[in-house]
LUMVOLUM-801286 format. One record per residue (C-alpha): residue in one letter; x, z, y; chain. Coordinates in pm, whole numbers. Example, Ala and Ser with C-alpha at 12.3 -4.5 7.8 and 13.67 -1.06 7.14 Angstrom:
// LUMVOLUM-801286
<"A", <1230, 780, -450>, "A">
<"S", <1367, 714, -106>, "A">
//
This chain:
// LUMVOLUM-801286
<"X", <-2065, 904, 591>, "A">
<"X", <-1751, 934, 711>, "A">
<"X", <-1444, 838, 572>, "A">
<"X", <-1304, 1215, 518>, "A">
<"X", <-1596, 1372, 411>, "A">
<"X", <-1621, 1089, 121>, "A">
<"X", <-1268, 1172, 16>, "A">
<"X", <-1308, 1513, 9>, "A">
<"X", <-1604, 1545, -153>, "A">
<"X", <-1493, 1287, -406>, "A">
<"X", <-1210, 1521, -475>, "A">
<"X", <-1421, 1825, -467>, "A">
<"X", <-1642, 1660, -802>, "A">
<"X", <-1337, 1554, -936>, "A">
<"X", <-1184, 1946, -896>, "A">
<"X", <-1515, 2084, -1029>, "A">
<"X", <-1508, 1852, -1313>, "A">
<"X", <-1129, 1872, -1437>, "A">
<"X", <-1167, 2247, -1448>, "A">
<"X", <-1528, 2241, -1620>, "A">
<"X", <-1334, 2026, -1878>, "A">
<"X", <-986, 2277, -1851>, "A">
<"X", <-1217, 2536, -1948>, "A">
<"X", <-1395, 2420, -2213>, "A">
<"X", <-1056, 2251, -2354>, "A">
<"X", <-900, 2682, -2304>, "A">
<"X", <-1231, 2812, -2473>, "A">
<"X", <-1166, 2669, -2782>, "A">
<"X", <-758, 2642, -2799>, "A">
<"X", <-775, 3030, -2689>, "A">
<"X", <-1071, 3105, -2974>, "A">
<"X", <-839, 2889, -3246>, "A">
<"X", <-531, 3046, -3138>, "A">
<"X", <-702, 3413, -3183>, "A">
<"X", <-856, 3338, -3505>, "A">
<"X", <-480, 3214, -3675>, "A">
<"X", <-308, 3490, -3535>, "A">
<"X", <-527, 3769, -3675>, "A">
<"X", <-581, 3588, -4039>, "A">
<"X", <-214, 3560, -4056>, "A">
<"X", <-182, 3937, -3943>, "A">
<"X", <-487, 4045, -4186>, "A">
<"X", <-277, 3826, -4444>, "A">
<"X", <42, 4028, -4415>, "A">
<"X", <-167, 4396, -4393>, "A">
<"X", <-327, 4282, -4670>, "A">
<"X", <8, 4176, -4879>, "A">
<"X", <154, 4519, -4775>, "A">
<"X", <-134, 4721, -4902>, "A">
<"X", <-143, 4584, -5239>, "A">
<"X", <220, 4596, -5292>, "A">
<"X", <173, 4977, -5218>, "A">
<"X", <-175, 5055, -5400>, "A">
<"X", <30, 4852, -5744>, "A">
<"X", <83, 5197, -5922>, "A">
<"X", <-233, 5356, -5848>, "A">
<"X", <-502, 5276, -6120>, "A">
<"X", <-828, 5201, -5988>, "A">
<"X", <-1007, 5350, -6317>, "A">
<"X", <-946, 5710, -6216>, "A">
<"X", <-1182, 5624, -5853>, "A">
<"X", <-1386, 5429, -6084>, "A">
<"X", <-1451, 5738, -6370>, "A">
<"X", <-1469, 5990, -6057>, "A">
<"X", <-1798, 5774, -5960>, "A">
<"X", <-1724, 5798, -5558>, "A">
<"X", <-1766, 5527, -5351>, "A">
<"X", <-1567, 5658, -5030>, "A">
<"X", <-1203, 5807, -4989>, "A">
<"X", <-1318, 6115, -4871>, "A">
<"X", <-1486, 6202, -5173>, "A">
<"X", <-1186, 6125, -5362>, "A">
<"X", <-892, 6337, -5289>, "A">
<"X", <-630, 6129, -5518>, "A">
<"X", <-724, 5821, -5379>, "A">
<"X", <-781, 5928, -5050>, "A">
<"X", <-418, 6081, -5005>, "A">
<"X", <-237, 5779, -5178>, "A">
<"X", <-480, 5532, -4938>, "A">
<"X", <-402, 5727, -4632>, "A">
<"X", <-30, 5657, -4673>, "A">
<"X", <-125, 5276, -4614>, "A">
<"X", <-186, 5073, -4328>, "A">
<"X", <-586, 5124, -4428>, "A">
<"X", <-556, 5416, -4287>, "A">
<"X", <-535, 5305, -3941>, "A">
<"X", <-664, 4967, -3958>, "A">
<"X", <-1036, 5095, -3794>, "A">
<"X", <-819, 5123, -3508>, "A">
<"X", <-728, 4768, -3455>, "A">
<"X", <-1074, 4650, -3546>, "A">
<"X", <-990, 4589, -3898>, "A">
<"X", <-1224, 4711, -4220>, "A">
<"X", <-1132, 4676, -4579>, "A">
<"X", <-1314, 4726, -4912>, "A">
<"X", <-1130, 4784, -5241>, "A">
<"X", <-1365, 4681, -5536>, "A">
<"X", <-1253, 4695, -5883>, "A">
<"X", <-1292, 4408, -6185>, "A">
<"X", <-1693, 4457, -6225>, "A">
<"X", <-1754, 4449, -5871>, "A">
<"X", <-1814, 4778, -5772>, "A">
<"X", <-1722, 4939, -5446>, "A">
<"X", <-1463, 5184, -5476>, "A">
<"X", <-1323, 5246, -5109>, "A">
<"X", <-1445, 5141, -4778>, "A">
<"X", <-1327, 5212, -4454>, "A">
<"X", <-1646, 5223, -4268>, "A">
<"X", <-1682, 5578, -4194>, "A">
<"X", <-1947, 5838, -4266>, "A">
<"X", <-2294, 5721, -4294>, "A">
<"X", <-2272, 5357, -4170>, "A">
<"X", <-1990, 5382, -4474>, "A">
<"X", <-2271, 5487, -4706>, "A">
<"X", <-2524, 5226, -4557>, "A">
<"X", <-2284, 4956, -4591>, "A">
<"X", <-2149, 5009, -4928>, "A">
<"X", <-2564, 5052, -5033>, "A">
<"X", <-2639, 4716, -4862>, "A">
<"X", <-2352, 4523, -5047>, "A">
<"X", <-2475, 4685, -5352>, "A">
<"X", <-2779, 4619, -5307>, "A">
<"X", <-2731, 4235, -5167>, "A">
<"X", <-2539, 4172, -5494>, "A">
<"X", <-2225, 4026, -5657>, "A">
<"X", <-2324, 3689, -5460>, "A">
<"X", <-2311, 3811, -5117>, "A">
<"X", <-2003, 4010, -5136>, "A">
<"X", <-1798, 3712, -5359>, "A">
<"X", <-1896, 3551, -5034>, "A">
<"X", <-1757, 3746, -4801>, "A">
<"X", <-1442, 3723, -5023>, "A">
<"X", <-1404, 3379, -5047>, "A">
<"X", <-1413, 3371, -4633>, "A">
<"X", <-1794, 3183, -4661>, "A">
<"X", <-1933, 3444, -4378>, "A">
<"X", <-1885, 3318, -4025>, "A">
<"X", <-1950, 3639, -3893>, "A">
<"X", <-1658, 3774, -4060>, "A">
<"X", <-1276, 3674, -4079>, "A">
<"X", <-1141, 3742, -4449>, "A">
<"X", <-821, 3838, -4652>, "A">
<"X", <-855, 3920, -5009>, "A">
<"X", <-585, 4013, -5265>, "A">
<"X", <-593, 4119, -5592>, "A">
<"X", <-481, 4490, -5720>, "A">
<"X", <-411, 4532, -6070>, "A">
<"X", <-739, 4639, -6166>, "A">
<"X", <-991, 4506, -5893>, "A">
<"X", <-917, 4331, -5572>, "A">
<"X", <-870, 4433, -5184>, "A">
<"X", <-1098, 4253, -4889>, "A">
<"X", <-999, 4299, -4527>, "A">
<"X", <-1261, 4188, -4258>, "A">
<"X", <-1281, 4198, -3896>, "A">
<"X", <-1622, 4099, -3729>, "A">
<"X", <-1568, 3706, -3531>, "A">
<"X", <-1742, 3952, -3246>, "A">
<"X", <-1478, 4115, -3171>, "A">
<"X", <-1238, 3829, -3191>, "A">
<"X", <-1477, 3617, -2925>, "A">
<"X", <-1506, 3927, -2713>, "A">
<"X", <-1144, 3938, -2673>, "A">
<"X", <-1120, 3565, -2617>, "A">
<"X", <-1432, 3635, -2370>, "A">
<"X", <-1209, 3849, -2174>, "A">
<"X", <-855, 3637, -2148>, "A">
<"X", <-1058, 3340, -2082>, "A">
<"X", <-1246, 3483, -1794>, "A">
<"X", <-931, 3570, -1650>, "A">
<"X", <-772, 3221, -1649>, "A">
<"X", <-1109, 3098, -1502>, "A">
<"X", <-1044, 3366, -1226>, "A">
<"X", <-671, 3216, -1195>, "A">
<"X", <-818, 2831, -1257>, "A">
<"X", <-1132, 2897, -969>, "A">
<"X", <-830, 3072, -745>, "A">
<"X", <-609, 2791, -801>, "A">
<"X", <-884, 2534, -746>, "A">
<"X", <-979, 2631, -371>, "A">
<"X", <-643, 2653, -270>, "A">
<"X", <-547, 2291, -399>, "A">
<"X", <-875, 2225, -231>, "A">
<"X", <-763, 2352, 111>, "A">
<"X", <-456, 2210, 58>, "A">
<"X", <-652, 1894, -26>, "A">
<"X", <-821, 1917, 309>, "A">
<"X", <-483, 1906, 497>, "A">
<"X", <-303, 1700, 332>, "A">
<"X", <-626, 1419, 369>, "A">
<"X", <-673, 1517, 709>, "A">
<"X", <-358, 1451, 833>, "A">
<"X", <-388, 1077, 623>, "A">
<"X", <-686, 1006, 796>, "A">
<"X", <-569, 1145, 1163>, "A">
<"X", <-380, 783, 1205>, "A">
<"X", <-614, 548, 1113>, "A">
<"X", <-890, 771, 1306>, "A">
<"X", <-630, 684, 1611>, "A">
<"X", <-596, 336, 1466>, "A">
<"X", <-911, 246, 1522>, "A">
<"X", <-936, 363, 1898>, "A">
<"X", <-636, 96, 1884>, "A">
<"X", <-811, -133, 1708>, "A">
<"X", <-1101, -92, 1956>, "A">
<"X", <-862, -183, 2328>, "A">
<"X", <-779, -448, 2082>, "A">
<"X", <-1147, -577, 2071>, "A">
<"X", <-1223, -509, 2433>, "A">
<"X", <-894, -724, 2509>, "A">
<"X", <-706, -470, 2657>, "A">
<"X", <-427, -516, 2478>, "A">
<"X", <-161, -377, 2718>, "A">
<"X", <-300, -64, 2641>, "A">
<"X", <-215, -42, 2275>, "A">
<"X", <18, 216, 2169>, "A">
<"X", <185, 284, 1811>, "A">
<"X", <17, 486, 1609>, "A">
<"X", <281, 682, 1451>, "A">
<"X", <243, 716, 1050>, "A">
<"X", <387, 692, 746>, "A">
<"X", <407, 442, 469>, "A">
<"X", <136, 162, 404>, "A">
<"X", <-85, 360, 726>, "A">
<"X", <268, 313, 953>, "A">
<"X", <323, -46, 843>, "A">
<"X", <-9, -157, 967>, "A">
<"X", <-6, 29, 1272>, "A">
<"X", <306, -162, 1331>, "A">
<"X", <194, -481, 1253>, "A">
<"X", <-124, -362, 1480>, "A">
<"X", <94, -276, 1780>, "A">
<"X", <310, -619, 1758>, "A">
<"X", <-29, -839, 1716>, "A">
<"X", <-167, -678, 2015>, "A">
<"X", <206, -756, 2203>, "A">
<"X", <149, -1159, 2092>, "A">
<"X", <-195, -1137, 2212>, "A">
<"X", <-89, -977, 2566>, "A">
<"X", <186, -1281, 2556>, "A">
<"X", <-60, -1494, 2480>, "A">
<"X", <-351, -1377, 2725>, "A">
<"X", <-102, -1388, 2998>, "A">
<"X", <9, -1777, 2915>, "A">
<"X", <-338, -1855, 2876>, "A">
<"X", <-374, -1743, 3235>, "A">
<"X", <-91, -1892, 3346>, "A">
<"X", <-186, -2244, 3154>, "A">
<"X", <-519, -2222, 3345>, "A">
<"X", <-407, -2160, 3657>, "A">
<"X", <-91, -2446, 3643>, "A">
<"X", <-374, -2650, 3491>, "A">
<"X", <-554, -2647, 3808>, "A">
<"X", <-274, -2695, 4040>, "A">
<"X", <-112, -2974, 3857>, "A">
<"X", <-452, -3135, 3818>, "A">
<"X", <-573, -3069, 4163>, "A">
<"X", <-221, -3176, 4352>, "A">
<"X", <-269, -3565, 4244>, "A">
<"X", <-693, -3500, 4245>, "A">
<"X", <-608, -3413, 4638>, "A">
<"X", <-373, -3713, 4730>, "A">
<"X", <-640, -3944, 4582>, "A">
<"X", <-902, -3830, 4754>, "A">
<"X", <-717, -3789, 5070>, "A">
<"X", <-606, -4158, 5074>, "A">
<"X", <-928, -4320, 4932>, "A">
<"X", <-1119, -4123, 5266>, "A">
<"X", <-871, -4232, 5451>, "A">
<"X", <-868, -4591, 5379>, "A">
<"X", <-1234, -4585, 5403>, "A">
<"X", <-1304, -4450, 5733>, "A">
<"X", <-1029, -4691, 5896>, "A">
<"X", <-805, -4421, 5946>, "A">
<"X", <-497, -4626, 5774>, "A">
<"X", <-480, -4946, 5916>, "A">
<"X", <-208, -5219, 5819>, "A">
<"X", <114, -5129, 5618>, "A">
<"X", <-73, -4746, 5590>, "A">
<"X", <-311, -4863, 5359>, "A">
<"X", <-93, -5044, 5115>, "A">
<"X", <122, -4740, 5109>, "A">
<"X", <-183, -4518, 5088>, "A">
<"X", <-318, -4714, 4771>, "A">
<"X", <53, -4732, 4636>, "A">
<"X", <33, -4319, 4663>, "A">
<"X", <-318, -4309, 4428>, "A">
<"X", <-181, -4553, 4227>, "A">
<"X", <110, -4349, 4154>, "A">
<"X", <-75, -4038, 4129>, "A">
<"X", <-366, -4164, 3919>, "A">
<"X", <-70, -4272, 3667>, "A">
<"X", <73, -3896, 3708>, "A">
<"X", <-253, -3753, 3656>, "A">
<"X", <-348, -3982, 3312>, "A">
<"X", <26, -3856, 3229>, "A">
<"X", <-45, -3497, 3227>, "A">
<"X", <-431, -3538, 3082>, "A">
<"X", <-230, -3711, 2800>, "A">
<"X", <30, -3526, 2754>, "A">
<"X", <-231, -3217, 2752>, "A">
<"X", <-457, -3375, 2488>, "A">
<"X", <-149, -3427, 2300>, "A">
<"X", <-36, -3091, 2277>, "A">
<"X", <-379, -2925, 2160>, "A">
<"X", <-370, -3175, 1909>, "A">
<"X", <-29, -3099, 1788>, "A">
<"X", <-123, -2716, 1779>, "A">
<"X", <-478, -2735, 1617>, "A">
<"X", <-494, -3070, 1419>, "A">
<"X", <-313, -3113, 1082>, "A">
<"X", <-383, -3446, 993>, "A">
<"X", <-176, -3635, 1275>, "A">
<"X", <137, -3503, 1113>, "A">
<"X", <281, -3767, 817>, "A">
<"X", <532, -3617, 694>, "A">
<"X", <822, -3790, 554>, "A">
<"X", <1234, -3838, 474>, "A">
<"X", <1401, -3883, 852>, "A">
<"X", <1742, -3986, 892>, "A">
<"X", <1838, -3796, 1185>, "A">
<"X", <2172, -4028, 1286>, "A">
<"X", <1927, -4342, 1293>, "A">
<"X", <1660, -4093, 1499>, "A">
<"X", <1951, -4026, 1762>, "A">
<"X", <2036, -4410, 1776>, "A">
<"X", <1694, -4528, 1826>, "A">
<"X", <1671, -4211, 2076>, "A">
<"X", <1972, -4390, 2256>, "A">
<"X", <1800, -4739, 2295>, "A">
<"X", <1510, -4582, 2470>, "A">
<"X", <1678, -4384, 2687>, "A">
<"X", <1949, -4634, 2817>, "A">
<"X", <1754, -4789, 3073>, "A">
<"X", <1686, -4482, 3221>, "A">
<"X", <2075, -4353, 3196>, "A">
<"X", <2183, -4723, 3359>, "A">
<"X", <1965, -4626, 3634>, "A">
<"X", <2108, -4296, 3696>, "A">
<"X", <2461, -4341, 3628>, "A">
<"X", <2497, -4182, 3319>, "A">
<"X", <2680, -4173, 2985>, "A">
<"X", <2603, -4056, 2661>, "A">
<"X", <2777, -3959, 2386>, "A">
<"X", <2742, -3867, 2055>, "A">
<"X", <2915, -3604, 1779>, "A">
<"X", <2836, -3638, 1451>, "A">
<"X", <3035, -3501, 1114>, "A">
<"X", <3127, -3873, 967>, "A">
<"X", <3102, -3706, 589>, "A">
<"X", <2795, -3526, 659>, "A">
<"X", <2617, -3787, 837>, "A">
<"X", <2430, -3917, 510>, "A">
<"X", <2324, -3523, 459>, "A">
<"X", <2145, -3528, 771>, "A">
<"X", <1825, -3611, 637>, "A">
<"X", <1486, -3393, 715>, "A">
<"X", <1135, -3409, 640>, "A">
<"X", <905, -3428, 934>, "A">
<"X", <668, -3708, 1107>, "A">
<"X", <969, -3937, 1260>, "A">
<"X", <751, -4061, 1543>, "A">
<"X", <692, -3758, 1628>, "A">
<"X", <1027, -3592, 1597>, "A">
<"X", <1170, -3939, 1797>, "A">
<"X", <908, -3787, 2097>, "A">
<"X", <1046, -3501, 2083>, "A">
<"X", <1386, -3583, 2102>, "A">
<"X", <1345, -3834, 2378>, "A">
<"X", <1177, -3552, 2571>, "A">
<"X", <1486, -3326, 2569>, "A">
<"X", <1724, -3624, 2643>, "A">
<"X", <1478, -3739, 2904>, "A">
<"X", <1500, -3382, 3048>, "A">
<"X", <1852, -3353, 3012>, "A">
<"X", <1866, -3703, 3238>, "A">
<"X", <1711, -3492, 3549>, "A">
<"X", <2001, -3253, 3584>, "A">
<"X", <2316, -3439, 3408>, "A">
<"X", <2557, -3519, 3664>, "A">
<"X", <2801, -3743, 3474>, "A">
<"X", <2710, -3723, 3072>, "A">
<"X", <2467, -3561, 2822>, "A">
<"X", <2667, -3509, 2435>, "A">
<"X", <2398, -3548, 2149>, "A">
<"X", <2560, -3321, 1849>, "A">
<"X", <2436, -3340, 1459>, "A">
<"X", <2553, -3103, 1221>, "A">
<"X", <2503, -2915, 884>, "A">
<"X", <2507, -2506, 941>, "A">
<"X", <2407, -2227, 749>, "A">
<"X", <2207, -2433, 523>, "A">
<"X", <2002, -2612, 809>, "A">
<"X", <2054, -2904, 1013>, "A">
<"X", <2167, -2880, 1360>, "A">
<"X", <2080, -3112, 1626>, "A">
<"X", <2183, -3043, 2001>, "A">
<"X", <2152, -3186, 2355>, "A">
<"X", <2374, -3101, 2611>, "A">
<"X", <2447, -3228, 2997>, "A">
<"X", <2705, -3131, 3222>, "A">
<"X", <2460, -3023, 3527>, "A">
<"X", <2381, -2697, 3643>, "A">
<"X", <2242, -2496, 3377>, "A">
<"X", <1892, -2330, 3345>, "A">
<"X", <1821, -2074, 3539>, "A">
<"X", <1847, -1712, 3375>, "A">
<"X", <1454, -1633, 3480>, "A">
<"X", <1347, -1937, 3351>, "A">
<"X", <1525, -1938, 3017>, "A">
<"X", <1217, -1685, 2841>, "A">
<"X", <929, -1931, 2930>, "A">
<"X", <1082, -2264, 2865>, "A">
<"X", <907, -2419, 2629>, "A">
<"X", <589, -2259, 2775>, "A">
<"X", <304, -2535, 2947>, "A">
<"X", <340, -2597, 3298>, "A">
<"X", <690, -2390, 3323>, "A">
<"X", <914, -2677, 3459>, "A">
<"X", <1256, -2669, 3712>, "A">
<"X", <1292, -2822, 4032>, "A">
<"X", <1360, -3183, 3868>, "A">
<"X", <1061, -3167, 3656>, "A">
<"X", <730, -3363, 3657>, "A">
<"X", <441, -3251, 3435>, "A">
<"X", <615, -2910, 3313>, "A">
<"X", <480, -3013, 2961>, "A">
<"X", <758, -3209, 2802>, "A">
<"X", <953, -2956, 2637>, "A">
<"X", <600, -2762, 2539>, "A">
<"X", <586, -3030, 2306>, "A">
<"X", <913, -3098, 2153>, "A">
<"X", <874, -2707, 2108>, "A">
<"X", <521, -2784, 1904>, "A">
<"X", <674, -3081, 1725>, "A">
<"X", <985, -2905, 1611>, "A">
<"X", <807, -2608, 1462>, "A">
<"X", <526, -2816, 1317>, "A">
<"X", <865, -2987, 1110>, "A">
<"X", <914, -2664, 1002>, "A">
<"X", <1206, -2583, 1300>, "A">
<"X", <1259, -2408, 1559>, "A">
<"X", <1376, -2494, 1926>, "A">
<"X", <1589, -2267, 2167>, "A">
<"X", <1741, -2304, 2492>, "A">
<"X", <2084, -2166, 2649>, "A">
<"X", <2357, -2217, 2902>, "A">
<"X", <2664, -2393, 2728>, "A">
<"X", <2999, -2234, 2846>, "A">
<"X", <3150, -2517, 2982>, "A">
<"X", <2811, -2531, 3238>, "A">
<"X", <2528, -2719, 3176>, "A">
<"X", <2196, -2644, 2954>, "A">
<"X", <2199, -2666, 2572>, "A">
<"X", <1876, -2755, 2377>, "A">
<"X", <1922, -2709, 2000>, "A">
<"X", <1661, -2785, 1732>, "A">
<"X", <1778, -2696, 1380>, "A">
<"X", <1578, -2820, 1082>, "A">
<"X", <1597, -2729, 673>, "A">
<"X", <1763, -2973, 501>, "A">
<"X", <1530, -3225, 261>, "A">
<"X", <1509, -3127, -70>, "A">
//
């Protein structure tokens, strides 16, 4: 079942049964709030009539031996002065009975009257004490006593449901009316929820089938929005990633298949007798060297998928970065006698015991002999190795004076295989970038103002 129809028919159950329960809840509040309202009205008619029928004796109905006002002309014209009088009309009966318990007055007219007043008499003093003392269920009851018998007012609970019949079948009319259109509404409103992650899914789907160039943002709203955003930028790293994946396999090849070639080249060479003489010690000098390039990048390549998918190589541990930069130096000279070069160093002299990090310092020591080494290819007269503390972190920098990086070759850097024109394997800085991040750093390349390229790693300071 699909998503929408579940939450609208969960919602349609949960409608139904909120306004089965609203219904029952009105039933009764309506049927309570009826029932107070007329025994406190009954109370007050009741109060009024006595106060009026004070001065009339009941022993002059009671001598006349009449059971009904219109057989008694006194009592009839003081009673009709009284609310009695029109109390049939709001549904209201009364009986006036005097201290032996004999009916005196009833409202009930004409024969019905007669019937009535016979069956109380005839059902007793019991019966009719009950319907005084409000015992009947049928009936609601006010009593109050005259000075020689006592008044009864009683309205059948019929009528009293019937009208609570009637105001509660309207509010289920308003309630049922009220209901559908909170249920269309419902049907909108969840419709246009579910519209985005229907299209989310036919994302979701290019993402699967890998063609993630195709992804678009979902536009949406809230929690829905934020994870069609976060679904639109993975499919973004995953296009960046497909493409250097490509790009890895195919300067993979070449950089394995330009040293595979010269090998093979010279070795068939050598042994058909096509090189004779001072050609074939050049010509194993040439596979030497490129059997030594090729374990170089194979190396280098095993090294970097371990750095990105093995944990346990890392030891991490306190690393003094001014000793790291001195030991850097050592290695390096040789290499900077050679060429010519001279470095130099600029380091805060009351921060330099602050410049401590936490990382594997073999492996950070690679990586910074990488970016020196790197910076030794296109240096014309120095490279300047900076340390620093800076917004919290520390800062450590490598800059030469050559010609800078170029500005299409700045993005892809630290990339595999993405070298200049001085470069060998093209996976150096790959991973000095996977070293520095695995420390918990991060790398980044520019072109310093004064010419030249700037590397800078910067590192959280040890706790």
């Amino acid at each position: 079942m699909k998503l929408l129809v579940q939450i609208n028919v969960a919602f349609g159950v949960l409608l139904v049964l909120v306004l089965s329960v609203t219904a029952v809840i009105f039933h009764y509040v309506l049927l309570d709030h009826f029932i107070k309202a007329q025994k406190k009205d009954m109370q007050q008619m009741s109060s009024t009539i006595s106060m009026k029928m004070q001065a009339l004796p009941l022993s002059e109905a009671a001598s006349a031996a009449v059971p009904a006002v219109s057989e008694t002309p006194v009592l009839a014209s003081s009673l009709l002065a009284t609310p009695i009088a029109v109390s049939p009309l709001l549904g209201i009966d009364a009986i006036i009975t005097d201290n032996q318990a004999n009916v005196v007055y009833s409202t009930l007219p004409g024969a019905s009257a007669q019937i009535s007043v016979a069956r109380i008499e005839e059902a007793g003093v019991s019966k009719l004490q009950m319907l005084r003392e409000g015992k009947d269920d049928r009936y609601l009851v006010a009593t109050n006593d005259l000075s020689d018998g006592t008044l009864t007012l009683f309205m059948p609970m019929s009528k009293i449901k019937a009208i609570e019949q009637a105001v509660l079948g309207r509010l289920l009319v308003v309630l049922c009316i009220g209901g559908i259109l909170v249920f269309l509404l419902s049907l909108i409103i969840t419709r246009r929820l579910i519209k985005p992650l229907m299209k989310l899914r036919g994302e979701l789907r290019k993402v699967e089938n890998r063609r993630f160039s195709e992804v678009k943002l979902v536009e949406a709203g809230g929690e829905i929005g934020d994870v069609a955003q976060t679904v639109y930028e993975m499919a973004e790293e995953l296009e960046t990633y497909s493409r250097i994946q490509k790009q890895f396999i195919q300067n993979a090849s070449h950089e394995l298949k330009t040293p595979l070639m010269s090998i093979s080249g010279y070795a068939e060479g050598i042994r058909d007798g096509i090189f004779e003489g001072e050609s074939v010690r050049k010509g194993l000098d040439i596979i030497i060297s490129e059997s030594g390039r090729l374990k170089n990048i194979v190396t280098e390549m095993t090294l970097l998928a371990k750095l990105e998918g093995e944990e346990h190589i890392f030891k991490l541990a306190e690393v003094d970065i001014v000793e790291l930069i001195e030991e850097t130096i050592e290695r390096i000279n040789p290499l900077l006698v050679q060429k010519g070069l001279t470095i130099e160093t600029a380091i805060a002299g009351e921060l330099a015991d602050a410049l401590v990090v936490r990382a594997d310092r073999d492996k950070l020591l690679q990586a910074l002999l990488n970016v020196v080494s790197n910076a030794t290819r296109y240096a014309r007269h120095r490279i300047l190795i900076r340390a620093g503390m800076g917004k919290n972190q520390i800062e450590l920098s490598v800059t030469d004076d050559g010609g800078g990086i170029p500005d299409d070759l700045l993005p892809q850097l630290f990339h595999r295989f993405v070298k200049g024109k001085e470069g060998e394997t093209g996976l150096g800085l790959a991973i000095s970038r996977a070293i520095v991040e695995r420390c918990g750093g991060t790398i980044s390349a520019r072109n310093d103002e004064a010419g030249g390229a700037d590397i800078s790693m910067r590192f959280p300071a040890a706790a």
